[in-house]
Each structure stands twice: as C-alpha cells, then as structure tokens.
C-alpha positions as MATLAB code, in Angstrom:
seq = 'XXXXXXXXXXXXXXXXXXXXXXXXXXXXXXXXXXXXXXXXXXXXXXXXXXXXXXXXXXXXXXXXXXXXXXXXXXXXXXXXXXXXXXX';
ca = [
      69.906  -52.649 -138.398;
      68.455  -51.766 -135.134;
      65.511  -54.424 -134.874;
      65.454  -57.896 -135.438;
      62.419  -60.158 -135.583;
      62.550  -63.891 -136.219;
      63.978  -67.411 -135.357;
      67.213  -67.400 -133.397;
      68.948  -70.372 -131.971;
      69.511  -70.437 -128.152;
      72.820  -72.275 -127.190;
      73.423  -72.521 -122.656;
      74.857  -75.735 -121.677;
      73.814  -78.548 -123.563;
      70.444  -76.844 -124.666;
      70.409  -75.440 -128.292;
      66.833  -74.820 -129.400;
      65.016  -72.606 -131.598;
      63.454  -70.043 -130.577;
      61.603  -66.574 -132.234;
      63.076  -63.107 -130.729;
      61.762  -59.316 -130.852;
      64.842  -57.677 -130.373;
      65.731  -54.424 -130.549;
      69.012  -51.524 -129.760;
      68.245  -48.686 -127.372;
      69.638  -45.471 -128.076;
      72.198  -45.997 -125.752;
      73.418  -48.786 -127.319;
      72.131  -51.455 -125.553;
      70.413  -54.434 -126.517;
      67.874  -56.565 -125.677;
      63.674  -57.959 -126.352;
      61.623  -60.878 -125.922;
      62.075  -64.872 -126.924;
      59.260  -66.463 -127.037;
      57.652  -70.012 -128.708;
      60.057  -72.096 -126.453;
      59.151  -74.959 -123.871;
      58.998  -74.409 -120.428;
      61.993  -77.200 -119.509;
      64.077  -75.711 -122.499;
      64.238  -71.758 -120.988;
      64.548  -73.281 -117.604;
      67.750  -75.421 -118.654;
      69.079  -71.208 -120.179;
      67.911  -69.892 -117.102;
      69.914  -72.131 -114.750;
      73.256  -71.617 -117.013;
      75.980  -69.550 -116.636;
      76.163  -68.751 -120.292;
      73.484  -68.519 -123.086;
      74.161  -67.222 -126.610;
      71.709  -66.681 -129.121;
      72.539  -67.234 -132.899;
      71.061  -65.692 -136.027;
      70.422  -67.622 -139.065;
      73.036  -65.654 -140.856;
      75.756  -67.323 -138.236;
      75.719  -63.794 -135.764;
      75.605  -64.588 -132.276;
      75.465  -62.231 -128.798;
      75.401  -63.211 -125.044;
      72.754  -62.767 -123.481;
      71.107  -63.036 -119.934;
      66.919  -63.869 -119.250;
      64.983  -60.883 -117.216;
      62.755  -61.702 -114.755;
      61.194  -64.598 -113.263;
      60.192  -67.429 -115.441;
      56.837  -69.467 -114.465;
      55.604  -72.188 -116.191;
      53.197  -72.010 -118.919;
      54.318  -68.649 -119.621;
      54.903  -67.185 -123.500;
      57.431  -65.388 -123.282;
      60.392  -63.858 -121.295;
      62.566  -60.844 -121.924;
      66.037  -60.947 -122.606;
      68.760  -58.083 -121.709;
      72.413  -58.476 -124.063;
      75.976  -58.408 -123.447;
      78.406  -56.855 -125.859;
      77.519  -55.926 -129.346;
      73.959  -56.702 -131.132;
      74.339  -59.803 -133.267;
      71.448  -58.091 -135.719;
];
C-alpha cells in the first residue's frame, strides 16, 4: 500500500492520543503526510519530544518527526517519517 488515510495513535513521551493521518510514500521511498483532529497541548507535548511514533490500528508503527512550525488553533501539521512506512 502506498497511502494510508485514517486514525493512527500518536505515542512521544507520556502523550498517546488519537489522531487521523493522510499519509503517503514518495517514489523515492520516503514517507510522510498530514495529522490532523488533535489538540493544540497534545501536538505540542510530540513536538517538544525526542521521540514520537505513530501506530496503526492493525498494531504497525513508524517514527516520525512534525514539519514546520506549530501555532495554536491550527488543523493540521505535516509529518516527515523515519525508516520504513508502517502502512
């Protein structure tokens, strides 16, 4: 599969919340999308961690690291992988 769409869990620290990801493989391999439906303290706690994983509801999981800068109020923030899709 080269796209996934749907609820993932996000694990950094001692956050783990649910979240819904656009996520997608380039054709180099790489992968990465969008999280979105999250609350501003929740993807501020990920974005101040060293580590965040995201997990699929069939158990998969990748490492991951946010894009960007992250302002409050806003809907959604991109999301660059490490290592092998999880989808």
């Amino acid at each position: 599969m080269t796209t996934y769409q749907g609820p993932v869990t996000v694990v950094a620290d001692d956050v783990e919340v649910s979240m819904q990801a656009d996520l997608s493989i380039d054709k180099g391999g790489h992968w990465g999308g969008r999280l979105s439906d999250y609350e501003d303290s929740d993807m501020f706690k990920v974005l101040a961690s060293d580590t965040a994983l995201m997990r699929l509801p069939g158990g998969q999981q990748g490492r991951f690291v946010l894009e960007g800068k992250l302002e409050p109020g806003q809907t959604a923030m991109d999301v660059l992988g490490s290592g092998p899709a999880p989808f």
